[in-house]
C-alpha positions as CSV (number, residue, x, y, z in Angstrom):
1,X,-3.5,2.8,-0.7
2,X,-6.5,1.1,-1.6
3,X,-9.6,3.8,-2.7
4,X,-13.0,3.5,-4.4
5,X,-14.3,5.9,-6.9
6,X,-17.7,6.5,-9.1
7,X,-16.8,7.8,-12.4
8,X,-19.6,9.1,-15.0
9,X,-18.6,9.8,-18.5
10,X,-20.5,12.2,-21.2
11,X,-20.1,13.1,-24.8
12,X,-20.2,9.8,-27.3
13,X,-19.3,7.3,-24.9
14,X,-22.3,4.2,-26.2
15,X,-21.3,2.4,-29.1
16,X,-17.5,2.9,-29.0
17,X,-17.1,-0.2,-27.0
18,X,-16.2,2.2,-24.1
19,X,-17.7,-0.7,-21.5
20,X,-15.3,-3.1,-22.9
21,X,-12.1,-1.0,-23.3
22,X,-12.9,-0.3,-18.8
23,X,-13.9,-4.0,-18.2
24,X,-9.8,-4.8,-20.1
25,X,-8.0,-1.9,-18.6
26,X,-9.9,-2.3,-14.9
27,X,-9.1,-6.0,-14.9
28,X,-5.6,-5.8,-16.1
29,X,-5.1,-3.3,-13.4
30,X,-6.3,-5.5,-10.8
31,X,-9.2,-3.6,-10.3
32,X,-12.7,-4.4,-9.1
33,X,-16.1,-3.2,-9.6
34,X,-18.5,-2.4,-12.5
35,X,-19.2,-0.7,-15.6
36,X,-22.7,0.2,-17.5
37,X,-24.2,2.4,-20.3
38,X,-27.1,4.8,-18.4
39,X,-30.1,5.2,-20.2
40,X,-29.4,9.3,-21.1
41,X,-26.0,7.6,-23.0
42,X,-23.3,8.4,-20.3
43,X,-21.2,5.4,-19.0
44,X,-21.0,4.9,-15.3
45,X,-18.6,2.8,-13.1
46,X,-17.8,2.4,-9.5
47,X,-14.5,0.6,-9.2
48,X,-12.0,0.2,-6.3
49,X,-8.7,-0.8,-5.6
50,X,-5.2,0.3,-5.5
51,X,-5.4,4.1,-6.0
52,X,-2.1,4.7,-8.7
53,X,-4.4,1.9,-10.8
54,X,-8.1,3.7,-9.9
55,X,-6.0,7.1,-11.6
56,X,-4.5,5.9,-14.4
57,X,-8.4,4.6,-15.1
58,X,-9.5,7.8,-14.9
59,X,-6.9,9.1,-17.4
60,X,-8.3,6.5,-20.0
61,X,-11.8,8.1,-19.4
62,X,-11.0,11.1,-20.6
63,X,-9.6,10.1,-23.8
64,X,-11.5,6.8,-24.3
65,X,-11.2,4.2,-27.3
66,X,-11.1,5.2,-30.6
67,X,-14.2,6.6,-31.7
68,X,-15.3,7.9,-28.5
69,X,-15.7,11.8,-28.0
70,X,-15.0,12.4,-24.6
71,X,-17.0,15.8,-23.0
72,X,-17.2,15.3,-19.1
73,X,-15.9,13.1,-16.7
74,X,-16.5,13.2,-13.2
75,X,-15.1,11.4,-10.2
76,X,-16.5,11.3,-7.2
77,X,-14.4,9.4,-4.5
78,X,-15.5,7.0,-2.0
79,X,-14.1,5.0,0.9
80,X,-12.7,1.4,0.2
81,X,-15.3,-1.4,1.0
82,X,-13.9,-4.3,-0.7
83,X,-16.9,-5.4,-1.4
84,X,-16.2,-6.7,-5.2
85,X,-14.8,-9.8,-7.0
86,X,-13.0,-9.2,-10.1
87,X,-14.6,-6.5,-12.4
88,X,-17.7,-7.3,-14.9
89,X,-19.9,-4.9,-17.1
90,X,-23.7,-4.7,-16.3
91,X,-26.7,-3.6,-17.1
């Protein structure tokens, strides 16, 4: 079952090479969508895709990569669209 989801993380999430640790996982999930730092130092990413892979991206965003102190992360889901190419980080 393909799904679509917005995930924001909080805590210590900018400079712990969080962007690049979703850009790895998402893509070697198959995933597709984007990932950015927001100005007030969350992380934010709407990705989409097979839904077992969209979860266990959510379980990495609660734990993130070393370095990273997790407080918050919230998921809002979304319907599918398909409207993404592979998976980049942005701005």
């Amino acid at each position: 079952m393909e799904a679509r989801a917005r995930i924001i993380i909080t805590g210590l999430v900018q400079g712990v090479f969080f962007r690049r640790e979703i850009n790895d996982l998402a893509r070697r999930l198959g995933l597709a969508g984007w990932v950015r730092n927001l100005s007030d130092g969350r992380v934010e990413t709407l990705v989409e895709g097979e839904k077992k892979g969209l979860d266990e991206l959510i379980q990495f965003c609660h734990v993130g990569p070393k370095g990273a102190r997790v407080g918050n992360v919230e998921v809002q889901w979304l319907d599918y669209k398909g409207e993404f190419h592979g998976f980049r980080i942005t701005k």
